[in-house]
Backbone of each chain as nested JSON, in Angstrom:
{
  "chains": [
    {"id": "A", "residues": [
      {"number": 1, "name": "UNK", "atoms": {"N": [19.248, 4.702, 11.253], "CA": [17.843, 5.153, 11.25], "C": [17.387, 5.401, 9.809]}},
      {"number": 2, "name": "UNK", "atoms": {"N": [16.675, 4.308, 9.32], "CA": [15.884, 4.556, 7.94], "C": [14.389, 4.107, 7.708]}},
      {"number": 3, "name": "UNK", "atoms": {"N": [13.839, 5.017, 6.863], "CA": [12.346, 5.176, 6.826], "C": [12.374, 3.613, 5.764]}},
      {"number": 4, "name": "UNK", "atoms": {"N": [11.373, 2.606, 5.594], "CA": [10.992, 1.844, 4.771], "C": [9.567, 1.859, 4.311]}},
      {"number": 5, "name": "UNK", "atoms": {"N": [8.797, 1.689, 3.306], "CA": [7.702, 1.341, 2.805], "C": [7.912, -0.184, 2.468]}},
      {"number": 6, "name": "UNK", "atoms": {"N": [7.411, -0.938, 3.07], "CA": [6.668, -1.983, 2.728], "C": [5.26, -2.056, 2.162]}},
      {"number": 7, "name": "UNK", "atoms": {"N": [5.06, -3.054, 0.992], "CA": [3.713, -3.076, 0.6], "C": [3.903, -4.846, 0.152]}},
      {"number": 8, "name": "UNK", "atoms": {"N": [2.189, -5.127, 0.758], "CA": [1.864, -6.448, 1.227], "C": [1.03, -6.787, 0.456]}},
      {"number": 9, "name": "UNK", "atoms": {"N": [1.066, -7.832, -0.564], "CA": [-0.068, -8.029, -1.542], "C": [-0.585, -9.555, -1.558]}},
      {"number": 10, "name": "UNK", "atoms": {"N": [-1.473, -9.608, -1.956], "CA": [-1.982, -11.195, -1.672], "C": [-1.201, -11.812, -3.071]}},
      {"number": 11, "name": "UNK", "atoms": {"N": [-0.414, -13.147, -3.256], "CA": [-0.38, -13.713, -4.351], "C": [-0.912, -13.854, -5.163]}},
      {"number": 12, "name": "UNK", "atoms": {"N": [-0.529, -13.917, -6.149], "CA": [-1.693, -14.074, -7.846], "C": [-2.853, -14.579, -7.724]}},
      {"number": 13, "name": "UNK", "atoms": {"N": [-2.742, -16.234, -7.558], "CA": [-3.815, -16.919, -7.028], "C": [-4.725, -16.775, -6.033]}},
      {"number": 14, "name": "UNK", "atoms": {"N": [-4.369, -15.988, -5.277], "CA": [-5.218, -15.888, -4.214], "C": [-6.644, -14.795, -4.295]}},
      {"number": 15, "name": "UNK", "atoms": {"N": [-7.507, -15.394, -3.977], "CA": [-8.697, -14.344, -4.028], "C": [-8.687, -13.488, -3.222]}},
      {"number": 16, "name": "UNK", "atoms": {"N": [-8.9, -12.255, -3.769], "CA": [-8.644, -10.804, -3.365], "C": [-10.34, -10.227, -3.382]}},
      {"number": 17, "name": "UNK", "atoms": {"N": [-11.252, -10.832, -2.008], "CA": [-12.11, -10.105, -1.965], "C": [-12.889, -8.309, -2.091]}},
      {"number": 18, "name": "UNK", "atoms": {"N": [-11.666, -7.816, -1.607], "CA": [-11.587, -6.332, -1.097], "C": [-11.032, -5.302, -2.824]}},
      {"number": 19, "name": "UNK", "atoms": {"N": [-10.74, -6.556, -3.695], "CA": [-10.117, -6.399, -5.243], "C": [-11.297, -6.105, -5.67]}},
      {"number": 20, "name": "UNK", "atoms": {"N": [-12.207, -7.443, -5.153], "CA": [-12.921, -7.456, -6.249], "C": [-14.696, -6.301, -6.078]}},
      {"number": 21, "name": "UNK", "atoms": {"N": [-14.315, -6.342, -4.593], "CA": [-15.077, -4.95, -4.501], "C": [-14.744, -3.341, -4.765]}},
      {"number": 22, "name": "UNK", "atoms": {"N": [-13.826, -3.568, -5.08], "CA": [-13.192, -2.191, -5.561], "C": [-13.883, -2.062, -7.184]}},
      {"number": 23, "name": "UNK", "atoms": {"N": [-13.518, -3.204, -7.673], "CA": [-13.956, -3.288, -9.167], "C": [-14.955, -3.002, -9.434]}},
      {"number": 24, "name": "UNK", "atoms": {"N": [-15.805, -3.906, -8.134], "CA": [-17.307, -4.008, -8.659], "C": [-18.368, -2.431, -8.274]}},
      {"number": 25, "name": "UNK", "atoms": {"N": [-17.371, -1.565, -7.572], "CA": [-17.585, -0.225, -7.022], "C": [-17.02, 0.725, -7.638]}},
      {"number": 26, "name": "UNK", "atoms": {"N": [-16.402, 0.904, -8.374], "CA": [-16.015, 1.696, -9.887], "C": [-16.558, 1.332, -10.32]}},
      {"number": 27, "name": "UNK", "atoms": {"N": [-16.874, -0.117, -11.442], "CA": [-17.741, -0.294, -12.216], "C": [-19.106, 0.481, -12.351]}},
      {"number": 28, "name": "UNK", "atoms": {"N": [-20.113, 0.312, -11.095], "CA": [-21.321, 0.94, -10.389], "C": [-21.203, 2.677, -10.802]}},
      {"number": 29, "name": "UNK", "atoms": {"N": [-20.077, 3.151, -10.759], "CA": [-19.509, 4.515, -10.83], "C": [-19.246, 4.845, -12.143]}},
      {"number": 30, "name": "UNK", "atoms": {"N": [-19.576, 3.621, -12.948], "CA": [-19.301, 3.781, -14.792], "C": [-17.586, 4.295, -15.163]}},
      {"number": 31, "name": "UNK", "atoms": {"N": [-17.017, 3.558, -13.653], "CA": [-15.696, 3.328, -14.766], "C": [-15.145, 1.93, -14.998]}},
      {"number": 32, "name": "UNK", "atoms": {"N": [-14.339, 2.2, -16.132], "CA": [-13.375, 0.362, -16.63], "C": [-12.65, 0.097, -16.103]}},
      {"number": 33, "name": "UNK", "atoms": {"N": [-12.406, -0.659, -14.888], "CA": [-11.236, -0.954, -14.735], "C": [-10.962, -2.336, -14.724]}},
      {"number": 34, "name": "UNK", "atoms": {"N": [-9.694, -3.278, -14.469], "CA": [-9.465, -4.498, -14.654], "C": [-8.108, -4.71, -13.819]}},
      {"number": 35, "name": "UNK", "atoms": {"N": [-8.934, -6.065, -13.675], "CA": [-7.577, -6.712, -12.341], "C": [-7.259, -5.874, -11.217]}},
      {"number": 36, "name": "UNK", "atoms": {"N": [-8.238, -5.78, -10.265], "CA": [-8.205, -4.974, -8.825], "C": [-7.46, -5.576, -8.222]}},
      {"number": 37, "name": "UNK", "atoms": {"N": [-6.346, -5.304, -7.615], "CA": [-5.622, -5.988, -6.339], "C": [-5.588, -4.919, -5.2]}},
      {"number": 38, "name": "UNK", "atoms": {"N": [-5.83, -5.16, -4.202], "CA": [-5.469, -4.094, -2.523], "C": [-4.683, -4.943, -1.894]}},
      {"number": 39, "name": "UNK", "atoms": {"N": [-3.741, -3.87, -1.518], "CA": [-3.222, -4.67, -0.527], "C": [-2.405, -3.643, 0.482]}},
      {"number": 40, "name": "UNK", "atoms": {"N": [-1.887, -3.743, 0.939], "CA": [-1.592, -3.074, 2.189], "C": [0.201, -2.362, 2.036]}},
      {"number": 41, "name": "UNK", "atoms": {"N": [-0.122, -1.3, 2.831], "CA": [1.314, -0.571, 2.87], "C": [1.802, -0.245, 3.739]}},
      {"number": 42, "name": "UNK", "atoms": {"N": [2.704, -0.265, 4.652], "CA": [3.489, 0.374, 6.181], "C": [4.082, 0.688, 6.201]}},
      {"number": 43, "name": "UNK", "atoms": {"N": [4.444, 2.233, 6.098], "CA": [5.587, 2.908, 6.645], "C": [6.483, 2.687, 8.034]}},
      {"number": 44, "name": "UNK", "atoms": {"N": [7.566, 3.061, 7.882], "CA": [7.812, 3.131, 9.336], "C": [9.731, 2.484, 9.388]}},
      {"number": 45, "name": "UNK", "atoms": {"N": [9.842, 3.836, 10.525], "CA": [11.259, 3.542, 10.654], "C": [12.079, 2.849, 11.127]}},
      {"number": 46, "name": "UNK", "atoms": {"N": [12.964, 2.38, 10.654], "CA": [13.923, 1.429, 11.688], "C": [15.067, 1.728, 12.235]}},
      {"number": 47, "name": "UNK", "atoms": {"N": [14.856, 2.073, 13.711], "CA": [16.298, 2.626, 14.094], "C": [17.624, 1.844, 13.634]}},
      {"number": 48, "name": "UNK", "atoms": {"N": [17.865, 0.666, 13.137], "CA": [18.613, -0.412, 13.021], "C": [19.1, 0.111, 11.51]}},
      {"number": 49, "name": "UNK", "atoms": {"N": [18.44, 0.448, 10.507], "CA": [18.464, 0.537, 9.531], "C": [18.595, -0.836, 8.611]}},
      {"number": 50, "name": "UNK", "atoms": {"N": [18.416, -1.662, 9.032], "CA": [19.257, -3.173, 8.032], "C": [17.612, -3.461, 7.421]}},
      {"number": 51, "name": "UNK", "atoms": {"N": [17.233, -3.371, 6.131], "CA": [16.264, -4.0, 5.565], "C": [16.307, -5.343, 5.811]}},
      {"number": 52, "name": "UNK", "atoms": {"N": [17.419, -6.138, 5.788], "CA": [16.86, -7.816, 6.354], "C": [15.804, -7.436, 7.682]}},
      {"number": 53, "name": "UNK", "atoms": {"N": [16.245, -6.546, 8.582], "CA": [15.084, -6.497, 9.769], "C": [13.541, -6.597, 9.119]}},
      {"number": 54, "name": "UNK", "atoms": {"N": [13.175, -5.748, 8.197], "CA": [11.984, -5.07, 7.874], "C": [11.561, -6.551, 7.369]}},
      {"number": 55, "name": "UNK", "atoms": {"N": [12.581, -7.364, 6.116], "CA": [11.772, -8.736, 6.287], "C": [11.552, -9.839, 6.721]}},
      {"number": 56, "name": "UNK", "atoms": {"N": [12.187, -9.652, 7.933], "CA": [12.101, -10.288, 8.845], "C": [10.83, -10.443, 9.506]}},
      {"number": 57, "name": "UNK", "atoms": {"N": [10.511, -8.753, 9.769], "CA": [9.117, -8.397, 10.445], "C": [7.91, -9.134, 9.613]}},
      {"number": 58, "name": "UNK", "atoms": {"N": [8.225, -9.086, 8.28], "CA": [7.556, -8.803, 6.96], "C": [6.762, -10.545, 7.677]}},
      {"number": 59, "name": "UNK", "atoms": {"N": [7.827, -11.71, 7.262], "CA": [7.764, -13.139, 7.841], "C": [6.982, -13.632, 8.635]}},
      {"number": 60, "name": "UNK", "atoms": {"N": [7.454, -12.725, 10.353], "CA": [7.21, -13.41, 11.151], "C": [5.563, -12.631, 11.755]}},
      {"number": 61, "name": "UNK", "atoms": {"N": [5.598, -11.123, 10.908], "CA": [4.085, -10.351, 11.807], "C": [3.648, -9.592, 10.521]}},
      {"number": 62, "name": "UNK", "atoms": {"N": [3.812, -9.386, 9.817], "CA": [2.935, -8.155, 8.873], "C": [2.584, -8.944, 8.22]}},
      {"number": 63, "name": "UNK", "atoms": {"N": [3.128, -9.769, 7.584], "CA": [2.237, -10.779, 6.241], "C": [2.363, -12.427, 6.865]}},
      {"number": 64, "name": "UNK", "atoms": {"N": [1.556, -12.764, 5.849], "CA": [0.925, -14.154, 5.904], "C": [2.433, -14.304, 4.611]}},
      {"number": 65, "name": "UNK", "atoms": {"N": [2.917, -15.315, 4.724], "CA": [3.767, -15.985, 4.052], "C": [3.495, -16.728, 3.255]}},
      {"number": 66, "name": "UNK", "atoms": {"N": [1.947, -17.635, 3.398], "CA": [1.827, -18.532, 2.459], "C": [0.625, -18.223, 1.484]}},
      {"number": 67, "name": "UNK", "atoms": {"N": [0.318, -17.179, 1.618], "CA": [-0.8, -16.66, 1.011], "C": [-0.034, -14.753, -0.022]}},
      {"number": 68, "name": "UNK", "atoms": {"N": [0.394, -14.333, 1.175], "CA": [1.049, -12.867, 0.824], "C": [2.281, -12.396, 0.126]}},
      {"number": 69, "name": "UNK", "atoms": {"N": [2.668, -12.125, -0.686], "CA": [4.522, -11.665, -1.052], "C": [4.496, -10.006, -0.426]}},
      {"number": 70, "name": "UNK", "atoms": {"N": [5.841, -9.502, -0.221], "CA": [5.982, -8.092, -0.132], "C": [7.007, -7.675, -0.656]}},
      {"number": 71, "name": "UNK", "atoms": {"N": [6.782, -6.247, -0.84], "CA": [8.061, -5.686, -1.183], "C": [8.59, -4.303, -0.232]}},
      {"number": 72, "name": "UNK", "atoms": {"N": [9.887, -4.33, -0.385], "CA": [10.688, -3.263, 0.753], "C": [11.428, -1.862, -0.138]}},
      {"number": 73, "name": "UNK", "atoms": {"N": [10.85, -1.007, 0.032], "CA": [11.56, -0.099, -0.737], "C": [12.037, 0.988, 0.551]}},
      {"number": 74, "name": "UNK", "atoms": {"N": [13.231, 1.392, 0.339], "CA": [14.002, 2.477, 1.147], "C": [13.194, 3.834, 1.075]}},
      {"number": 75, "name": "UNK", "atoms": {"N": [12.864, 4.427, 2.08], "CA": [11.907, 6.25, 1.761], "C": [13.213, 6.902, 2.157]}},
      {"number": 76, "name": "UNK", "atoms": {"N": [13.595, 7.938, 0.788], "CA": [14.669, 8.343, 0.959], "C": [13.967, 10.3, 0.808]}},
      {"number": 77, "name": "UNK", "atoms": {"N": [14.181, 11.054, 1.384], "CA": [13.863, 12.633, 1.581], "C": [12.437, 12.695, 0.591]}},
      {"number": 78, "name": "UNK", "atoms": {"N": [11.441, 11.888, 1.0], "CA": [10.373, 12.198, 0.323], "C": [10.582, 11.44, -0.813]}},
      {"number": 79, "name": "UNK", "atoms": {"N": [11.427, 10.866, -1.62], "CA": [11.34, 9.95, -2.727], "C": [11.382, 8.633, -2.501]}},
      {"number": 80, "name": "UNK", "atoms": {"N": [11.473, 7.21, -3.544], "CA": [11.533, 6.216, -3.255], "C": [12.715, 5.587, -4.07]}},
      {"number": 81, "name": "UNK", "atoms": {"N": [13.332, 4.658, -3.108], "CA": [14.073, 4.048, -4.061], "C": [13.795, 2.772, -3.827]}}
    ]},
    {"id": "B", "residues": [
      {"number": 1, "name": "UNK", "atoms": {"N": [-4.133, 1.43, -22.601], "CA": [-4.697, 0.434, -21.39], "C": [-2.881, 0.084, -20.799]}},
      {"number": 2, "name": "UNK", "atoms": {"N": [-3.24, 1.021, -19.316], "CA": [-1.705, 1.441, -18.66], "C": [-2.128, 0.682, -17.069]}},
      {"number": 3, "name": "UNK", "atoms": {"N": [-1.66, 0.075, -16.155], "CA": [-1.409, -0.413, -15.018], "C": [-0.933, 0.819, -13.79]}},
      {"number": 4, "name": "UNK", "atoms": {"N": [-1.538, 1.137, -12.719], "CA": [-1.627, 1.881, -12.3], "C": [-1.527, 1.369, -10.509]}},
      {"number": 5, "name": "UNK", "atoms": {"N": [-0.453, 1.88, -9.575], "CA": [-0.73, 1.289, -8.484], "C": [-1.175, 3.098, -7.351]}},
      {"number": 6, "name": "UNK", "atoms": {"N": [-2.085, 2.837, -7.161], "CA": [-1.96, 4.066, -6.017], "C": [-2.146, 3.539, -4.449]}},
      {"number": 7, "name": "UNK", "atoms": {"N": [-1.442, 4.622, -3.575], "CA": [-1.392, 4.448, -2.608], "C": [-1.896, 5.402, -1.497]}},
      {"number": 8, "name": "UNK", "atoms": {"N": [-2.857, 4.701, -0.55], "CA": [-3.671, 6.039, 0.161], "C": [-3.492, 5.941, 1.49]}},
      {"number": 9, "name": "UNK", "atoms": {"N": [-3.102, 6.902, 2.331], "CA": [-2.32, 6.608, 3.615], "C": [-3.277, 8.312, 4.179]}},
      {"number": 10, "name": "UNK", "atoms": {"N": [-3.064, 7.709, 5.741], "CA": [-4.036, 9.182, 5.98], "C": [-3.593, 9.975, 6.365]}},
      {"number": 11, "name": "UNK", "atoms": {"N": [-3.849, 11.397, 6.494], "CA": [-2.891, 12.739, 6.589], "C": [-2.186, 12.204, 7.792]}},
      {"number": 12, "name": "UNK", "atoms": {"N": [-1.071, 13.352, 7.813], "CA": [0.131, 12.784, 9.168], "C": [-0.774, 13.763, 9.887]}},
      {"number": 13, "name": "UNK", "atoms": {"N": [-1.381, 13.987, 10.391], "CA": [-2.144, 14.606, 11.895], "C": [-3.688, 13.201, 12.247]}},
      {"number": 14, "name": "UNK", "atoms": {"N": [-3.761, 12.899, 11.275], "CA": [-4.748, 11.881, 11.488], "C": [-4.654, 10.513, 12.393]}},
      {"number": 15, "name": "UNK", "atoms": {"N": [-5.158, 10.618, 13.454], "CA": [-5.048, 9.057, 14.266], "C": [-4.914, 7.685, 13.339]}},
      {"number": 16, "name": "UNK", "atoms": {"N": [-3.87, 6.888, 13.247], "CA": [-3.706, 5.5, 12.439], "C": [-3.752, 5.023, 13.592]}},
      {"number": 17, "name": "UNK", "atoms": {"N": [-4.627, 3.964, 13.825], "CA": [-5.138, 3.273, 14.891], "C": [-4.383, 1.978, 14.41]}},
      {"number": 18, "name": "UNK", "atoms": {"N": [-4.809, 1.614, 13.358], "CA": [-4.032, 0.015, 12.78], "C": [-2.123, 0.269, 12.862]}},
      {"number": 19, "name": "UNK", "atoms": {"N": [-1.657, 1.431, 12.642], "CA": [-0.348, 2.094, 12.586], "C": [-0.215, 1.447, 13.897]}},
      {"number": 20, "name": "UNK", "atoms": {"N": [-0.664, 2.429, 15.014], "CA": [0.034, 1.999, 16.413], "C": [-0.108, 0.258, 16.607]}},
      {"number": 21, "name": "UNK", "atoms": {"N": [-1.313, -0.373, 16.252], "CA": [-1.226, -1.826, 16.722], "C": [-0.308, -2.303, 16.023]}},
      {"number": 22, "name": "UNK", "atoms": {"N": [0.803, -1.869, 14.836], "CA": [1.692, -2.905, 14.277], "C": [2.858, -2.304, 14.777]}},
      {"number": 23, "name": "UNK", "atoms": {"N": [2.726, -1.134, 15.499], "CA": [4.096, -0.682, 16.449], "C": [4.123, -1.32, 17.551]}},
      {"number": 24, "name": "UNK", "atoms": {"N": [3.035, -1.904, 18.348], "CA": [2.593, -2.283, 19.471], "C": [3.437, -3.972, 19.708]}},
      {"number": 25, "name": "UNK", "atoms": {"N": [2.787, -4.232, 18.301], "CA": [3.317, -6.052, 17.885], "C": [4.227, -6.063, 17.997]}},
      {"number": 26, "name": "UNK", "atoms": {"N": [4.909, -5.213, 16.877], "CA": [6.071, -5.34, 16.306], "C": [7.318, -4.926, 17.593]}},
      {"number": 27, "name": "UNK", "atoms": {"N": [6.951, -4.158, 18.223], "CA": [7.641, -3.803, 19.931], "C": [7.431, -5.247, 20.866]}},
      {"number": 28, "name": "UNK", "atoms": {"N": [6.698, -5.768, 20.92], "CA": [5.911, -7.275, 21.817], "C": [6.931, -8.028, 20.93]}},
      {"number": 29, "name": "UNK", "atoms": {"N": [7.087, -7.956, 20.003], "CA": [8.072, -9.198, 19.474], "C": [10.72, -8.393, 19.669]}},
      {"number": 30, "name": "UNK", "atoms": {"N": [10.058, -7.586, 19.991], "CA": [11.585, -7.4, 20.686], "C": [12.089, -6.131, 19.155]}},
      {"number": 31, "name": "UNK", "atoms": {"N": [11.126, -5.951, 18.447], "CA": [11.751, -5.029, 17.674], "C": [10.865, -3.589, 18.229]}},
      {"number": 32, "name": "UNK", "atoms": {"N": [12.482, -2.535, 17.512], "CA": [12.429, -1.079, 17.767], "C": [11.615, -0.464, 16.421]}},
      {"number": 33, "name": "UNK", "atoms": {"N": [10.696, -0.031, 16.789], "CA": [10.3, 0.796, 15.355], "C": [9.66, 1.946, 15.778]}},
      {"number": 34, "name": "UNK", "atoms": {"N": [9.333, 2.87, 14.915], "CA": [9.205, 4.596, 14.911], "C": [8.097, 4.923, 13.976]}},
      {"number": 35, "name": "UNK", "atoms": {"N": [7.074, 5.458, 14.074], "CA": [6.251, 6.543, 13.399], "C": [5.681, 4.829, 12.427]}},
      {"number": 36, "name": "UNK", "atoms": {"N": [4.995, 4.297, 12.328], "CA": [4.408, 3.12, 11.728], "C": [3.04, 4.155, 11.443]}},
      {"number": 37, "name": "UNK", "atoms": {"N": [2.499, 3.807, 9.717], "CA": [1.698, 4.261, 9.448], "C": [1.119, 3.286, 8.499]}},
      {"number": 38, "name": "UNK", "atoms": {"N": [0.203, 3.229, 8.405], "CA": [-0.305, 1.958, 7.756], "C": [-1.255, 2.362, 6.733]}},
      {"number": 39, "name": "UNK", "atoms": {"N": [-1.36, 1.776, 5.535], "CA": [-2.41, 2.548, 4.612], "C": [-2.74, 1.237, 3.309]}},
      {"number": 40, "name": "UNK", "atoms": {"N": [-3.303, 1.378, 2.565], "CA": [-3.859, 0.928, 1.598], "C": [-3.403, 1.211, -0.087]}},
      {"number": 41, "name": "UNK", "atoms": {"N": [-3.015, 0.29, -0.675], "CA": [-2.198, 0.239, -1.899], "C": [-3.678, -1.009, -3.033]}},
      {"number": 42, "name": "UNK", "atoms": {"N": [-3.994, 0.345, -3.522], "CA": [-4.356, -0.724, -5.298], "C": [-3.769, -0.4, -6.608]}},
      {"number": 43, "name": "UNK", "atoms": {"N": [-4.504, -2.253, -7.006], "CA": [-3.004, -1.951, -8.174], "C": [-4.546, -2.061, -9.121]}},
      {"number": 44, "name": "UNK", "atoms": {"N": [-3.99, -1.26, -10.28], "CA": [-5.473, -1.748, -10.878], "C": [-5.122, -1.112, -12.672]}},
      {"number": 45, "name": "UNK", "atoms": {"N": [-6.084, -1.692, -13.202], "CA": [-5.425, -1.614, -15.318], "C": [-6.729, -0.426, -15.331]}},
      {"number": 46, "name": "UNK", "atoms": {"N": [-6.45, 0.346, -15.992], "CA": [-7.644, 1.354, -16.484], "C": [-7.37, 1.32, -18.059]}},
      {"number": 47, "name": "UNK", "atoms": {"N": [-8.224, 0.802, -18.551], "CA": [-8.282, 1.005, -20.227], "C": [-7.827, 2.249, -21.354]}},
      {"number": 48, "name": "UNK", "atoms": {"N": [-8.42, 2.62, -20.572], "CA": [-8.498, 4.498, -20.748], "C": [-7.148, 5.183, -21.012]}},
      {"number": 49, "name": "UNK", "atoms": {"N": [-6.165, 4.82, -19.657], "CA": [-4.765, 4.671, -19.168], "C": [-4.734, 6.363, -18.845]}},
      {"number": 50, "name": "UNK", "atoms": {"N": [-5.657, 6.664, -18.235], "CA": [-5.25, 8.448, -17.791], "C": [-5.154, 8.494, -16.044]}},
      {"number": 51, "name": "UNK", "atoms": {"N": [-3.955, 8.953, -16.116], "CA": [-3.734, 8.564, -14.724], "C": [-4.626, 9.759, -14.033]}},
      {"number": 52, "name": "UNK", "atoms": {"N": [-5.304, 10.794, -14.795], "CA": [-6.735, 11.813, -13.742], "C": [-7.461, 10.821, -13.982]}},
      {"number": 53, "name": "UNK", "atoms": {"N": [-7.801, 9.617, -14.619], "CA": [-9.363, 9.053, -14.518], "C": [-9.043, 8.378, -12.653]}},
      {"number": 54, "name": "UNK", "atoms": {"N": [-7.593, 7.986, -12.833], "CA": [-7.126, 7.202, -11.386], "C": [-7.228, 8.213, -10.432]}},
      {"number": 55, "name": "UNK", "atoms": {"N": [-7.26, 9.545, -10.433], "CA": [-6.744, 10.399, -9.47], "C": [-8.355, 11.229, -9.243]}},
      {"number": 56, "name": "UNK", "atoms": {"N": [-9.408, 10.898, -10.292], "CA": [-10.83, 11.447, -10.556], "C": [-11.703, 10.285, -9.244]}},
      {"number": 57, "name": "UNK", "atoms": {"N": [-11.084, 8.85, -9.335], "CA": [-11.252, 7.389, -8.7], "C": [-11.181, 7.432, -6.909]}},
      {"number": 58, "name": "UNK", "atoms": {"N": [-9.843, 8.072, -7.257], "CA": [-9.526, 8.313, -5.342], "C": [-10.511, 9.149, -5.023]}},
      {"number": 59, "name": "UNK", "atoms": {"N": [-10.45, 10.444, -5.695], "CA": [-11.278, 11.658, -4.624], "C": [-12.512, 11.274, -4.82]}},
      {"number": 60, "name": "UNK", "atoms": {"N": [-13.217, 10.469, -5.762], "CA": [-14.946, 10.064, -5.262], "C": [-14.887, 8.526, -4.612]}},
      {"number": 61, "name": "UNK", "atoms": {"N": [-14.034, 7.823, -4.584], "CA": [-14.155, 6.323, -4.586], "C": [-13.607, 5.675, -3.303]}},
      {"number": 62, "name": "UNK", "atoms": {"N": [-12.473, 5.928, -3.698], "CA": [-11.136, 4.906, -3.331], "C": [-10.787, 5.844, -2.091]}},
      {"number": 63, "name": "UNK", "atoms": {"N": [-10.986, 6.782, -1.964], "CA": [-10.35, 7.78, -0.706], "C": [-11.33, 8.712, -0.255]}},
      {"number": 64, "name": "UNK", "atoms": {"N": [-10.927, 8.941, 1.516], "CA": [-11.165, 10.033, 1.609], "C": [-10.783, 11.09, 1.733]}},
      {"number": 65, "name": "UNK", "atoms": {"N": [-11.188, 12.316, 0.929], "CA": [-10.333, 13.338, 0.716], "C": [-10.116, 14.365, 2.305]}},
      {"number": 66, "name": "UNK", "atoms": {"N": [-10.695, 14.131, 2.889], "CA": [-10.843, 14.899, 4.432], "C": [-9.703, 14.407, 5.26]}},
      {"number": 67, "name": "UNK", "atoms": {"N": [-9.73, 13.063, 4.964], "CA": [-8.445, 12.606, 5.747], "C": [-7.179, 12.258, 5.073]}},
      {"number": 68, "name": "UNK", "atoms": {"N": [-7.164, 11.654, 4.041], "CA": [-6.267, 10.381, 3.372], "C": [-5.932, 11.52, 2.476]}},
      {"number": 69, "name": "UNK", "atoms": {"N": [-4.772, 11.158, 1.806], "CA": [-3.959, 11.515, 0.602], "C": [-3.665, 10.34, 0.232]}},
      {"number": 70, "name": "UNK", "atoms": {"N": [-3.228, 10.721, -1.313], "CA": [-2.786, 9.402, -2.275], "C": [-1.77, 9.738, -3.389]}},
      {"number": 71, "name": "UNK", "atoms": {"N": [-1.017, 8.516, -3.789], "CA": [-0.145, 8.63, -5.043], "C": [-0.57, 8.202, -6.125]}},
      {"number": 72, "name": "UNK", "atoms": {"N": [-0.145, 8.111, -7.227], "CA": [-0.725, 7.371, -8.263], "C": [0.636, 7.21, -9.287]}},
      {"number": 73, "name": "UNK", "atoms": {"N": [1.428, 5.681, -9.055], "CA": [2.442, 5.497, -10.038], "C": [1.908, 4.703, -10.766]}},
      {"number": 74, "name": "UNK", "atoms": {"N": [2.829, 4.764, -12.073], "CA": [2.036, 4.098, -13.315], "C": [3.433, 2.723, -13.174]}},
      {"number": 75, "name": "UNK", "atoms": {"N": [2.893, 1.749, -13.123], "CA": [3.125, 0.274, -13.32], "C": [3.682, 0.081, -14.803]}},
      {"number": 76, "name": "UNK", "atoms": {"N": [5.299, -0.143, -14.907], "CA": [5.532, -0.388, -15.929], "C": [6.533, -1.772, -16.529]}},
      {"number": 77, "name": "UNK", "atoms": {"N": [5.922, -2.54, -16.737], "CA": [7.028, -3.784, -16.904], "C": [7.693, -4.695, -15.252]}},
      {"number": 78, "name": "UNK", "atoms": {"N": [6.695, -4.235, -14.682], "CA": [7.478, -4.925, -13.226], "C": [7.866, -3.91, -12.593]}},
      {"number": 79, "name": "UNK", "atoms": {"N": [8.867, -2.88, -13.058], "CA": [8.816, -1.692, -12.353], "C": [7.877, -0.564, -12.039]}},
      {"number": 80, "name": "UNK", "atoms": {"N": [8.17, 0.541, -11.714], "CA": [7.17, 1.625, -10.674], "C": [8.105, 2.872, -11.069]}},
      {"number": 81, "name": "UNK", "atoms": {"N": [7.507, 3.779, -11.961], "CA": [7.693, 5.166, -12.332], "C": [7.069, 5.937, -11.75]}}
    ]}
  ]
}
């Protein structure tokens, strides 16, 4: 039984509508910012504990594969590793 | 000018509606999973590089403070401090 954070980001290339409204909505707010990316994060435990599961999930249901990369980090007592 | 990823997920008493539908899937496809919470991750460059201008960003912008909480790690070289 282990907690994972996954976070789901669109590839470099890919246009990041929801980026670029972030930008353009700070900006409006008079701040600088540059290179907006959003993308998505899911907690959540796996009784199994085996991170191959989580990207497995990652593959076949949470992300788009040919558009998305992710990453898997272990939630260890409130910290991250 | 520092790289900044924060992450905004909504209080743990708060209904995650998108949470349960990727427990829902993710159960429909033969996997076990627990407490799925789903939230929103930007990565974004602030010139400035003060991680309160990022944390000034969430509580008027990027979040809501009634529901959501957020992190704010500073992006360094590929890694996450």
């Amino acid at each position: 039984m282990r907690s994972f954070r996954i976070t789901i980001m669109l590839k470099p290339g890919v246009l990041d509508a929801p980026g670029q409204a972030v930008e353009r909505g700070l900006g409006a707010l008079g701040y600088q910012v540059g290179q907006v990316r959003v993308g998505k994060v899911i907690e959540l435990i796996l009784p199994d504990g085996e991170r191959a599961t989580a990207d497995e999930m990652c593959a076949r249901f949470l992300a788009n594969p040919l558009i998305e990369t992710w990453a898997i980090e272990e939630i260890v007592q409130g910290a991250t590793q």
